[in-house]
N, CA, C and O atoms as CSV, one atom per row, in Angstrom:
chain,resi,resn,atom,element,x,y,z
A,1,UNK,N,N,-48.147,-45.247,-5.914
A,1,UNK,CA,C,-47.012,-44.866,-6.730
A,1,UNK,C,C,-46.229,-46.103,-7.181
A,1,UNK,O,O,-45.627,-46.007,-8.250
A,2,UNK,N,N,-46.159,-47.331,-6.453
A,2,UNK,CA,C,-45.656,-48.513,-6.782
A,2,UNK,C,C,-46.398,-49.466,-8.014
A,2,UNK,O,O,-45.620,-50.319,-8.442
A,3,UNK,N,N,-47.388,-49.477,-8.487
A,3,UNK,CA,C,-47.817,-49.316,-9.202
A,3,UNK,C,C,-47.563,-48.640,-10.457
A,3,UNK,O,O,-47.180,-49.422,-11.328
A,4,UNK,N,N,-47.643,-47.616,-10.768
A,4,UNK,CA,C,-47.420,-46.772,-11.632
A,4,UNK,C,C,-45.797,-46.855,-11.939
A,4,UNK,O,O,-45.305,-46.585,-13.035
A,5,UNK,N,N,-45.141,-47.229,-10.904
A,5,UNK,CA,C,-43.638,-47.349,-11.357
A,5,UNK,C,C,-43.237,-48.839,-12.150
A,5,UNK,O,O,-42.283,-49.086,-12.888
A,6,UNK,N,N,-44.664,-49.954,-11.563
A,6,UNK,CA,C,-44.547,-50.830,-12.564
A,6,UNK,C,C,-44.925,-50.854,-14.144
A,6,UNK,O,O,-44.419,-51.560,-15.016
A,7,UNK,N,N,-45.742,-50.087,-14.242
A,7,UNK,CA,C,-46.302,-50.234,-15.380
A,7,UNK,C,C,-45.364,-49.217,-16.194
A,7,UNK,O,O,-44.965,-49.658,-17.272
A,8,UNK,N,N,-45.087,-48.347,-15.959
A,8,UNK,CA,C,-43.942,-47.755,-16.641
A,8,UNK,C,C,-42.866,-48.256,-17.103
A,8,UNK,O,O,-42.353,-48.312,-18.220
A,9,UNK,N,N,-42.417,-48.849,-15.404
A,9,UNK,CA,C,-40.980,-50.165,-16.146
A,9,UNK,C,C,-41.545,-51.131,-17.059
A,9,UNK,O,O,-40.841,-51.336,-18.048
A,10,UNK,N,N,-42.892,-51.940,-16.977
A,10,UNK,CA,C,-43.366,-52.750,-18.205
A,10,UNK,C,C,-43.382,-52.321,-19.735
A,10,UNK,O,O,-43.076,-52.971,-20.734
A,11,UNK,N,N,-44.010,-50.525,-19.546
A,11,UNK,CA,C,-44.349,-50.170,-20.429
A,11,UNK,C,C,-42.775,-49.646,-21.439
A,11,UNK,O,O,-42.669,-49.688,-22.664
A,12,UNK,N,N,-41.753,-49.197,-20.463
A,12,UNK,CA,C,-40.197,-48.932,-21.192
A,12,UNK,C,C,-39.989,-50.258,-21.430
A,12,UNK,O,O,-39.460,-50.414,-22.530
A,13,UNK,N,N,-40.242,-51.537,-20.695
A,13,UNK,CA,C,-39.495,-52.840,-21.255
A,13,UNK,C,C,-40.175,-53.353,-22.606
A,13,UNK,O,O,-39.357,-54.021,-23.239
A,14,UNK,N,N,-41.151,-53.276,-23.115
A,14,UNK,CA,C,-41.913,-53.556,-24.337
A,14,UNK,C,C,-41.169,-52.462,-25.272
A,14,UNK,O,O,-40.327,-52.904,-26.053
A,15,UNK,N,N,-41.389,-51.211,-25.255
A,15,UNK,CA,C,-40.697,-50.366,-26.265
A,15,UNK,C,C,-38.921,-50.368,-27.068
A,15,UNK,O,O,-38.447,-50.061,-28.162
A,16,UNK,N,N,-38.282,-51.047,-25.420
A,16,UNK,CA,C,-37.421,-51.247,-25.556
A,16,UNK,C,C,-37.041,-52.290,-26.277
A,16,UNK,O,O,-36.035,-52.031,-26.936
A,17,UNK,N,N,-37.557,-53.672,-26.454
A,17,UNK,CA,C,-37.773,-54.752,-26.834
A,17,UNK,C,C,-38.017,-54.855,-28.599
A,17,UNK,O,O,-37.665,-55.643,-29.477
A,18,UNK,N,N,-38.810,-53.603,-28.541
A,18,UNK,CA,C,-39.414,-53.137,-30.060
A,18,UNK,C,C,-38.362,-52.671,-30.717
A,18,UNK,O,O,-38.248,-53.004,-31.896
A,19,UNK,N,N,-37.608,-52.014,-30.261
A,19,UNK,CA,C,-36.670,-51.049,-30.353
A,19,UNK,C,C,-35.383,-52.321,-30.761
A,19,UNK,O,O,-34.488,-51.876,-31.480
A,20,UNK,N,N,-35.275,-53.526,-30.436
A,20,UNK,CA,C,-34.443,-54.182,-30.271
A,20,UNK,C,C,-32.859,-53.852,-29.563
A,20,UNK,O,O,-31.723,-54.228,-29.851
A,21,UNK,N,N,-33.378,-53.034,-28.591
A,21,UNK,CA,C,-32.528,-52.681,-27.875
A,21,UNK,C,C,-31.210,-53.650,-26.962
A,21,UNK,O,O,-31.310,-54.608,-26.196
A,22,UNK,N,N,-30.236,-53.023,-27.375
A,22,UNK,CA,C,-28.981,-54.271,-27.061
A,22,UNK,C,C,-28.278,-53.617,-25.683
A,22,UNK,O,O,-27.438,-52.758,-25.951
A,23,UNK,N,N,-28.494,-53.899,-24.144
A,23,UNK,CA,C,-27.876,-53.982,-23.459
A,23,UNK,C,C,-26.117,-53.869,-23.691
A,23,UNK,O,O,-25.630,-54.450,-24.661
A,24,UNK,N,N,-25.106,-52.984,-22.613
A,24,UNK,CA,C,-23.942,-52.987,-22.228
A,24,UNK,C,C,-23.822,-53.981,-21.264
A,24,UNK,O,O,-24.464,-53.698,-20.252
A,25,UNK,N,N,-23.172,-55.153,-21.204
A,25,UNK,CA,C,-22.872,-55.899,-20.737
A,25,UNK,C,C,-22.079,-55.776,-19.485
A,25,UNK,O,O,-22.232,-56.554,-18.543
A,26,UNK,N,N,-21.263,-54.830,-19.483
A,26,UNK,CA,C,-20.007,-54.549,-18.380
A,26,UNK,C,C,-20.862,-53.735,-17.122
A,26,UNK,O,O,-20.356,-53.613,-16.007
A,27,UNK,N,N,-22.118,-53.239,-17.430
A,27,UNK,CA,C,-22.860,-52.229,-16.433
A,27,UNK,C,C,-23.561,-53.196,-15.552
A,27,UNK,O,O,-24.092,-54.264,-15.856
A,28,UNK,N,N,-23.434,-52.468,-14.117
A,28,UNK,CA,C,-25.087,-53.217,-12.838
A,28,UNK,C,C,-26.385,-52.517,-13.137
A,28,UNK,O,O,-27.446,-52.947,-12.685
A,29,UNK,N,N,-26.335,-51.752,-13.677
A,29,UNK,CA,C,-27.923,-51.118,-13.813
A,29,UNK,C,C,-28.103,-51.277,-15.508
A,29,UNK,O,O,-27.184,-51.409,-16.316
A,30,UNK,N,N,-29.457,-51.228,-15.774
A,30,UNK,CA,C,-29.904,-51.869,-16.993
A,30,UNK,C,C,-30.112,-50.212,-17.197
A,30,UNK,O,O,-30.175,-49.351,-16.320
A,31,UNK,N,N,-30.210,-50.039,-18.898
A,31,UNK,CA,C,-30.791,-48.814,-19.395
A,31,UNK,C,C,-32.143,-48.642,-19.269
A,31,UNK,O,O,-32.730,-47.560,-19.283
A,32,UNK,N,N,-32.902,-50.356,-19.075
A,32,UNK,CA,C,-34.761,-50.093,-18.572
A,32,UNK,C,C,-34.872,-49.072,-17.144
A,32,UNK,O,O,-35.659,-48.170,-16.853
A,33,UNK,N,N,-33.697,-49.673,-16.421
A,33,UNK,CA,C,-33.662,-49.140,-14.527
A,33,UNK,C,C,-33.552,-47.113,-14.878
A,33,UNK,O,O,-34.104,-46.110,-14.426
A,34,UNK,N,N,-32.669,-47.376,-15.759
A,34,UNK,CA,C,-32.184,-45.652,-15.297
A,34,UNK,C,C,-33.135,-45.062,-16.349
A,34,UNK,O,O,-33.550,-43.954,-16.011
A,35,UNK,N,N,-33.672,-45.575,-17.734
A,35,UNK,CA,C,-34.977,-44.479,-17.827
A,35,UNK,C,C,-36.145,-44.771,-16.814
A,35,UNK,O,O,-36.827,-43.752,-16.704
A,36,UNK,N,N,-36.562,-45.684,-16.125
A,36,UNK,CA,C,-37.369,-45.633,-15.351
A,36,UNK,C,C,-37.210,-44.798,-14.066
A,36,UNK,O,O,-38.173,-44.213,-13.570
A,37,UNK,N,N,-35.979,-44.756,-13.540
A,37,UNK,CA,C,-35.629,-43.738,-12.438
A,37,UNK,C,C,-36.331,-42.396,-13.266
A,37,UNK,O,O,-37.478,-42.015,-13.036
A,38,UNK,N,N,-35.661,-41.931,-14.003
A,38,UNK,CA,C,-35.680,-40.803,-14.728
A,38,UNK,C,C,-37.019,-40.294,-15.030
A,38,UNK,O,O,-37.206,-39.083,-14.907
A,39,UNK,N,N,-37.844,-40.953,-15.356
A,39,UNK,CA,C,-39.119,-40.953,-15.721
A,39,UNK,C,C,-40.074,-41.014,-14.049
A,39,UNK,O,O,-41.202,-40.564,-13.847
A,40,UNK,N,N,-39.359,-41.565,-13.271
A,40,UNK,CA,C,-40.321,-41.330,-12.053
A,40,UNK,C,C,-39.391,-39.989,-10.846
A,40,UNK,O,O,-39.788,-39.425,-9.826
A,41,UNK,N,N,-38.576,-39.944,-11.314
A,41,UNK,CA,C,-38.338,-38.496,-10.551
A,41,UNK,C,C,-38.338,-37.149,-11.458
A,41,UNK,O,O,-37.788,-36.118,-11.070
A,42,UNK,N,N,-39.088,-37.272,-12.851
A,42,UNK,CA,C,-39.782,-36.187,-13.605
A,42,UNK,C,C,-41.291,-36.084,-13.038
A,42,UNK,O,O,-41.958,-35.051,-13.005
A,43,UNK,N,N,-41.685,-37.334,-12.611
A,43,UNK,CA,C,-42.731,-37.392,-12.566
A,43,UNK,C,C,-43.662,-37.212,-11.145
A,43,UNK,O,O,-44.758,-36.694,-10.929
A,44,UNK,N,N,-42.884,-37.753,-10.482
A,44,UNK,CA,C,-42.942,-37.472,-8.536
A,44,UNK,C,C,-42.191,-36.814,-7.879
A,44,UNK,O,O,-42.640,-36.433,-6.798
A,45,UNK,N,N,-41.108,-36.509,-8.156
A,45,UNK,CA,C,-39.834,-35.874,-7.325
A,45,UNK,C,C,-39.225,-34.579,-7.811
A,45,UNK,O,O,-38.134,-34.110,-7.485
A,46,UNK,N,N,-40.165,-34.057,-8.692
A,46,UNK,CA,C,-39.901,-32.836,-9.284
A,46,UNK,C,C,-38.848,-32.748,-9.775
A,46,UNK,O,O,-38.257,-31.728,-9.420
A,47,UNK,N,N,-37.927,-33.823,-10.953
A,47,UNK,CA,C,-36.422,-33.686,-11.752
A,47,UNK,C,C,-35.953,-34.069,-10.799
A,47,UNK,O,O,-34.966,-34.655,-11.245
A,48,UNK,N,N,-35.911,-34.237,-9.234
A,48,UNK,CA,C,-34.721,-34.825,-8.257
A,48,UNK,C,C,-34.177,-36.311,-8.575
A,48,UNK,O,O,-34.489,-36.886,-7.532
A,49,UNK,N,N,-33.811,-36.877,-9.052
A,49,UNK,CA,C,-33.282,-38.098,-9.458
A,49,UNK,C,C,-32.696,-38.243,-8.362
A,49,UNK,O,O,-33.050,-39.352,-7.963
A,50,UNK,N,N,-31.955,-37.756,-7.571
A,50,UNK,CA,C,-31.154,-38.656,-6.034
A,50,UNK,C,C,-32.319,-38.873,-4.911
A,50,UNK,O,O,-32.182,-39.595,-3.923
A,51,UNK,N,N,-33.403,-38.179,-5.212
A,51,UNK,CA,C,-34.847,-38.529,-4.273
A,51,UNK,C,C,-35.392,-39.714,-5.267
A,51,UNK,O,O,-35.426,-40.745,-4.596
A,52,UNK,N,N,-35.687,-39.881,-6.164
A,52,UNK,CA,C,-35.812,-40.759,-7.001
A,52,UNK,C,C,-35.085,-42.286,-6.987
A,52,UNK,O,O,-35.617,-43.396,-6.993
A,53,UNK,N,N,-33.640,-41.899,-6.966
A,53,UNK,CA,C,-32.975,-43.489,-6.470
A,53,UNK,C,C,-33.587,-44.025,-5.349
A,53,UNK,O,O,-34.177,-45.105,-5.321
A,54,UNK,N,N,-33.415,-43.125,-4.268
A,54,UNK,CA,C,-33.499,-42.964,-2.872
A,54,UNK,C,C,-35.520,-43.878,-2.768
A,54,UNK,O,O,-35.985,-44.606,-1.892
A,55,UNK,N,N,-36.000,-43.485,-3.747
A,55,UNK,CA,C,-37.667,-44.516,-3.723
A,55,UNK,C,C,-36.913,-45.677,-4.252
A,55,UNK,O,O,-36.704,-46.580,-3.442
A,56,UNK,N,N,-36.497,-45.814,-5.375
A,56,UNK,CA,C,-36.324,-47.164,-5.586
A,56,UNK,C,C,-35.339,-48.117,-4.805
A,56,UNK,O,O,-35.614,-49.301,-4.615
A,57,UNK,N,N,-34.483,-47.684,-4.481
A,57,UNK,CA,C,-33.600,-48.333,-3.816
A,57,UNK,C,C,-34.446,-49.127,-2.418
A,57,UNK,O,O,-34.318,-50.339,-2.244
A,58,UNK,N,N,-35.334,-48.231,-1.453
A,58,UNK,CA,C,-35.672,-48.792,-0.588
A,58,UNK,C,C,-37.117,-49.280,-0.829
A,58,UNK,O,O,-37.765,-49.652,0.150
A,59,UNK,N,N,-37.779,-49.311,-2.302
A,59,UNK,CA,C,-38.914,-50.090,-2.281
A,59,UNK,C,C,-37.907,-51.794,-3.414
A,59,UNK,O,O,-38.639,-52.721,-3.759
A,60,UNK,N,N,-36.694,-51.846,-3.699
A,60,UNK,CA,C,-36.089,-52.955,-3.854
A,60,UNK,C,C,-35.775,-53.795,-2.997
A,60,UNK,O,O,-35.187,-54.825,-3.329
């Protein structure tokens, strides 16, 4: 699953990039971090996003 959560975050950071996407400056989490949460607790955690932090936080 660590894996797959990279290539996803690679694969949102290229689109995003395309996108010329402009970062909020004043925030700790990037908009790459929270669609990637989002996208891996649709995807493993059945929509649970607080089980979802809860992987990333302790594979960080």
């Amino acid at each position: 699953m660590i894996t797959k959560t990279v290539i996803i975050y690679v694969f949102l950071d290229a689109i995003f990039k395309m996108l010329h996407h402009i970062e909020a400056m004043h925030r700790k989490t990037s908009d790459l971090e929270i669609a990637t949460t989002l996208l891996i607790a649709a995807q493993y955690f059945g929509g649970n996003i607080e089980k979802a932090i809860g992987f990333s936080v302790v594979r960080a």
